[in-house]
C-alpha positions as CSV (number, residue, x, y, z in Angstrom):
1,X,-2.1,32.9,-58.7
2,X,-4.1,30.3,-56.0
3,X,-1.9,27.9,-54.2
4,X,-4.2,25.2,-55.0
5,X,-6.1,25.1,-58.1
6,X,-8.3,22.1,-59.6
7,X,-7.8,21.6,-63.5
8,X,-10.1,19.1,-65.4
9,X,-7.6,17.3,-67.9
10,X,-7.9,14.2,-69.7
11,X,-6.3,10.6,-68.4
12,X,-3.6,9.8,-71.0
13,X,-4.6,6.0,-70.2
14,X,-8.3,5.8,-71.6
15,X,-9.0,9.4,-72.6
16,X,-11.9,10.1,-69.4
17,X,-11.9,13.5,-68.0
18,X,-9.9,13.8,-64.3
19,X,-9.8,16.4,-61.7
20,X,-6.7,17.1,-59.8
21,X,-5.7,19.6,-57.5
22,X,-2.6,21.3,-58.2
23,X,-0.8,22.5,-55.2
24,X,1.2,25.8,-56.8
25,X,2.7,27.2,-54.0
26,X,5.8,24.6,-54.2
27,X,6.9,25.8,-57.6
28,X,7.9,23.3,-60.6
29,X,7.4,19.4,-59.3
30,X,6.5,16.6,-60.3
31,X,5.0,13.4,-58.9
32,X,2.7,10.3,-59.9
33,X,-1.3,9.9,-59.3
34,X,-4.1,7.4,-60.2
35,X,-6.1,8.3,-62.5
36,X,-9.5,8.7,-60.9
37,X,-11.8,6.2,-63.3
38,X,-9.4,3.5,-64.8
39,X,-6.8,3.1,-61.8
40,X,-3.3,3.8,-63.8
41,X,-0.7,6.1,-63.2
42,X,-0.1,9.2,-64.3
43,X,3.3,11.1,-64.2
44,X,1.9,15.1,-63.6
45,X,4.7,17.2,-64.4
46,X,4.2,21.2,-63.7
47,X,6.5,24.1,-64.6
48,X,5.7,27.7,-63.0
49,X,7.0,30.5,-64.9
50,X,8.6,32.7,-62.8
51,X,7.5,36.4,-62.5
52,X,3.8,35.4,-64.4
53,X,1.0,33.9,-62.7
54,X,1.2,30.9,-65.6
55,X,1.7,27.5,-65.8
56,X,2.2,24.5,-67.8
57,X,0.8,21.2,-67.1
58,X,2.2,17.7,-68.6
59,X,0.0,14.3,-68.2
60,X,1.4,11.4,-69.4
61,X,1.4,7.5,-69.1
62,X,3.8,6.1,-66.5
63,X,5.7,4.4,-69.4
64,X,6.1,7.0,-71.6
């Protein structure tokens, strides 16, 4: 697995595609980013499986 990968998901807010760079070498984390076209937050949640070179990625609105 890459410590830093970029992944082109789509902003829970108004549905546009986003890039983000995912910084995998500090295992499971989560944190808050902008969302690159309409400005809102996004709460990026991301688990590592241990042992596997996998990942799972969770975008969702702030609020939610």
């Amino acid at each position: 697995m890459q410590a830093v990968e970029e992944v082109v998901e789509q902003c829970p807010h108004c549905g546009e595609p986003i890039s983000l760079l995912l910084d995998l070498s500090g295992g499971s984390q989560a944190y808050t980013e902008d969302c690159q076209v309409c400005c809102q937050p996004i709460h990026v949640s991301i688990w590592i499986e241990h042992g596997d070179d996998n990942y799972h990625l969770d975008l969702r609105r702030e609020q939610d």
